[in-house]
N, C-alpha and C positions, 0 to 999 in steps of 0.2 A: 430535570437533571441537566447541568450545565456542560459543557462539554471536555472542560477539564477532570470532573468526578467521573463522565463517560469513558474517558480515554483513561484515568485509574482504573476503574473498574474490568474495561476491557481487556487491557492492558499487565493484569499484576502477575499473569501467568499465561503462557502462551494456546491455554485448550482451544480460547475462543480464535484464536487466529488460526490455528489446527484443523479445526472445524471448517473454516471455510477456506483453508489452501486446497484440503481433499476436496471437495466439489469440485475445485476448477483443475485441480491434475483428473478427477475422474472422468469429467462432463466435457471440457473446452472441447473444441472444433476445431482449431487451429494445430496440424501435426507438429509443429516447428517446438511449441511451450514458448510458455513467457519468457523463463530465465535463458534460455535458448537464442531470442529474439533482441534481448537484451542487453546482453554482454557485451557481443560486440561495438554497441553502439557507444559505451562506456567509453571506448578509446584508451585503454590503459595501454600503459607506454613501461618500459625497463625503466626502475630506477624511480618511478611516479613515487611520489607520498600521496596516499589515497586515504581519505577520512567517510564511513558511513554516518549520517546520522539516523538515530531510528532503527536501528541493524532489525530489531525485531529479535528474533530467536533465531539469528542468523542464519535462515533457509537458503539465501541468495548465495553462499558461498558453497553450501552442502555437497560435496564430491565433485566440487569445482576449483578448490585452488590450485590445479594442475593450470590454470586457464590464467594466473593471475602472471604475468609475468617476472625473470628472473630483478631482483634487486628491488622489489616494489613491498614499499612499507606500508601495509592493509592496519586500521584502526577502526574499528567497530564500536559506534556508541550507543547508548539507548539511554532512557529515563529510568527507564522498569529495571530493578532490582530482579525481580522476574525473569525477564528478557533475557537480562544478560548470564545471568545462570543457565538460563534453557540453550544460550549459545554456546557457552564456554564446554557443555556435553556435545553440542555438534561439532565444535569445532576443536576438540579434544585432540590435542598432541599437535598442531599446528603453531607457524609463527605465529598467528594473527593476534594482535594486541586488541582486549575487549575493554571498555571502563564505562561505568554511569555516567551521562553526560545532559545537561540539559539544552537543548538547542537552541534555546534563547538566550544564554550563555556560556558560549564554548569556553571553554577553559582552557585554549592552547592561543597560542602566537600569533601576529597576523601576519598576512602574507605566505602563510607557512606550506599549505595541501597545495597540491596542483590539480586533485578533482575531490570532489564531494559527489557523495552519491545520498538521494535521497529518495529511496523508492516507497511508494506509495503511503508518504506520512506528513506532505505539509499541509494535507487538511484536516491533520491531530493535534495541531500545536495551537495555544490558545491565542498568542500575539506570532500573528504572520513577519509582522514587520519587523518586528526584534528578531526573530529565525533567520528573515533572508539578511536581514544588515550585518547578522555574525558571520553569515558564511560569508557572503561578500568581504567580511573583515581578514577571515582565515586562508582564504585564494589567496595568490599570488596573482598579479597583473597576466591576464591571458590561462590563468587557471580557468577551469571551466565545471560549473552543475550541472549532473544529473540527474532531472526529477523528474519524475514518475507519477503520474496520477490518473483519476475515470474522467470522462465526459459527464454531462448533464442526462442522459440518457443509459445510463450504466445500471442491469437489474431494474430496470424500468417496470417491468414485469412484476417484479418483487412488492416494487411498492403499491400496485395500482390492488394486487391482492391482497394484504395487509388494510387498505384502506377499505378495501371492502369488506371483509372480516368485521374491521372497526367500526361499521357502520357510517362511515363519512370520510371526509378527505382527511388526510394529515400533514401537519404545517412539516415543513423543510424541516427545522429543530428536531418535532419526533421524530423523523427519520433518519436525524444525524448526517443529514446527504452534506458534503463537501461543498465548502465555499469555494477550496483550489480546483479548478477544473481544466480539464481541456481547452472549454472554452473562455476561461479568463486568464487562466496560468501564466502565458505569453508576454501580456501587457503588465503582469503583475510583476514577472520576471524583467525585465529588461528596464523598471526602473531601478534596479539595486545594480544589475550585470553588465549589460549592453545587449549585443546581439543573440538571438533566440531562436532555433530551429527546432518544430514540430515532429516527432515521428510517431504515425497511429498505430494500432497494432490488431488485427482486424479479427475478429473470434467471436465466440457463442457458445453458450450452453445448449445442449440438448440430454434430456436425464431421463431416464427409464423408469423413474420411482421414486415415490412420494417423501419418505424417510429424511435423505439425507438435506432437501429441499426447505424443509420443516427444521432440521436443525441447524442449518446456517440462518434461518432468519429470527429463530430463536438463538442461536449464537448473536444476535444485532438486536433485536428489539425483545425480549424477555419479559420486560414491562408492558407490552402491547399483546401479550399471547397468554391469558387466561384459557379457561378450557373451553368457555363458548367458542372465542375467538379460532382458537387452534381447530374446534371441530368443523365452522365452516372454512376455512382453509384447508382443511383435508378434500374435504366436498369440491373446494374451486380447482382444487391441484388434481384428481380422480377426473374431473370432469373436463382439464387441458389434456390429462395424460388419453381419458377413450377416443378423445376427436382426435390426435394427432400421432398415439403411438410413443413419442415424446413427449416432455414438457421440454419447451422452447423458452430461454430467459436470453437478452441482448446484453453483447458487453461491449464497452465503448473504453478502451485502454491507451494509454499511448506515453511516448518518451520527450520530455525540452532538454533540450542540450545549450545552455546560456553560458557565454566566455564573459570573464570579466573583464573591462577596461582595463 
């Protein structure tokens, strides 16, 4: 499966991404939260034009637009016909302007946003470079992106179980693991942007039981989780949870904050 029919698929209604935002409000380690962590580093300003792309089912905004400040024009895009339905229920009686948008094509102005926010979606899009040349198109000179993505070591955990399930290793592709990372984000960014500043965000799961564990990576790999598969998975996950009291899964997260020339 290619990763554009993956991110259809994943994508045409927000259960699967439901599925795994509970895990990590249930399980993280870190008291602060993501969206907590994150906002402020946004730097929104009175008065900003602010463009999401990717909005998702607009969780990021969810009993936070108290936080957005006064005169600040919020636009929420997505692909997902889906998506933006499941946001327009969250974000029910608010200013905020929602529209289907494809990120390799923005369909607005250039020069136009003073930030873009892009949390945890430019390793969904299928041409990277057509994405960041739009936004760079849609900035304004010293506008600035916010994008958000894992490390190369994110759920590390997840996969090495899976793989043993399956009887052998699996390529990057089955795992749909991200090309944007942590570790190449930086370099990737700063040629469309200019200057580039890292921020990590430091966390871990720790999970008391088996269930919910099994259905995020069935929420991701569904294709790879037959019933064999699933029953020694129960077995490796039974057998983290008696040594440790926990199961322990590593998260590697963090924020690029890139201004445009």
């Amino acid at each position: 499966m290619d990763q554009r029919e993956f991110n259809r698929q994943q994508y045409e209604s927000n259960a699967n991404l439901r599925t795994r935002s509970q895990l990590h409000a249930r399980y993280s380690t870190n008291p602060l939260g993501w969206v907590n962590w994150l906002c402020p580093l946004l730097g929104m300003e009175p008065g900003m034009r602010v463009l999401e792309v990717g909005c998702g089912d607009g969780a990021l905004w969810r009993d936070r637009l108290d936080l957005v400040p006064g005169g600040c024009s919020l636009l929420l895009t997505d692909l997902s016909d889906g998506m933006i339905r499941s946001a327009r229920q969250v974000l029910s009686g608010s200013s905020v302007r929602l529209a289907i948008a494809d990120a390799e094509h923005l369909p607005f102005d250039g020069a136009y946003f003073d930030l873009v926010i892009a949390n945890h979606m430019l390793y969904h899009v299928s041409d990277r470079t057509a994405t960041l040349c739009e936004i760079a198109r849609v900035l304004r000179p010293g506008g600035r992106l916010c994008a958000s993505t894992v490390g190369t070591g994110h759920m590390r955990e997840m996969h090495a179980w899976l793989a043993q399930a399956c009887g052998g290793a699996l390529t990057p592709e089955a795992l749909h693991l991200p090309a944007f990372t942590l570790q190449s984000g930086e370099a990737e960014l700063a040629q469309w942007l200019g200057s580039v500043s890292r921020y990590d965000y430091p966390d871990d799961l720790r999970v008391p039981e088996i269930a919910p564990l099994l259905d995020y990576m069935r929420s991701m790999w569904s294709d790879h989780m037959g019933p064999e598969q699933t029953r020694v998975l129960n077995a490796i996950l039974q057998q983290e949870l008696n040594r440790r009291g926990k199961i322990l899964v590593h998260k590697e997260s963090g924020l690029f904050v890139a201004h445009r020339r």
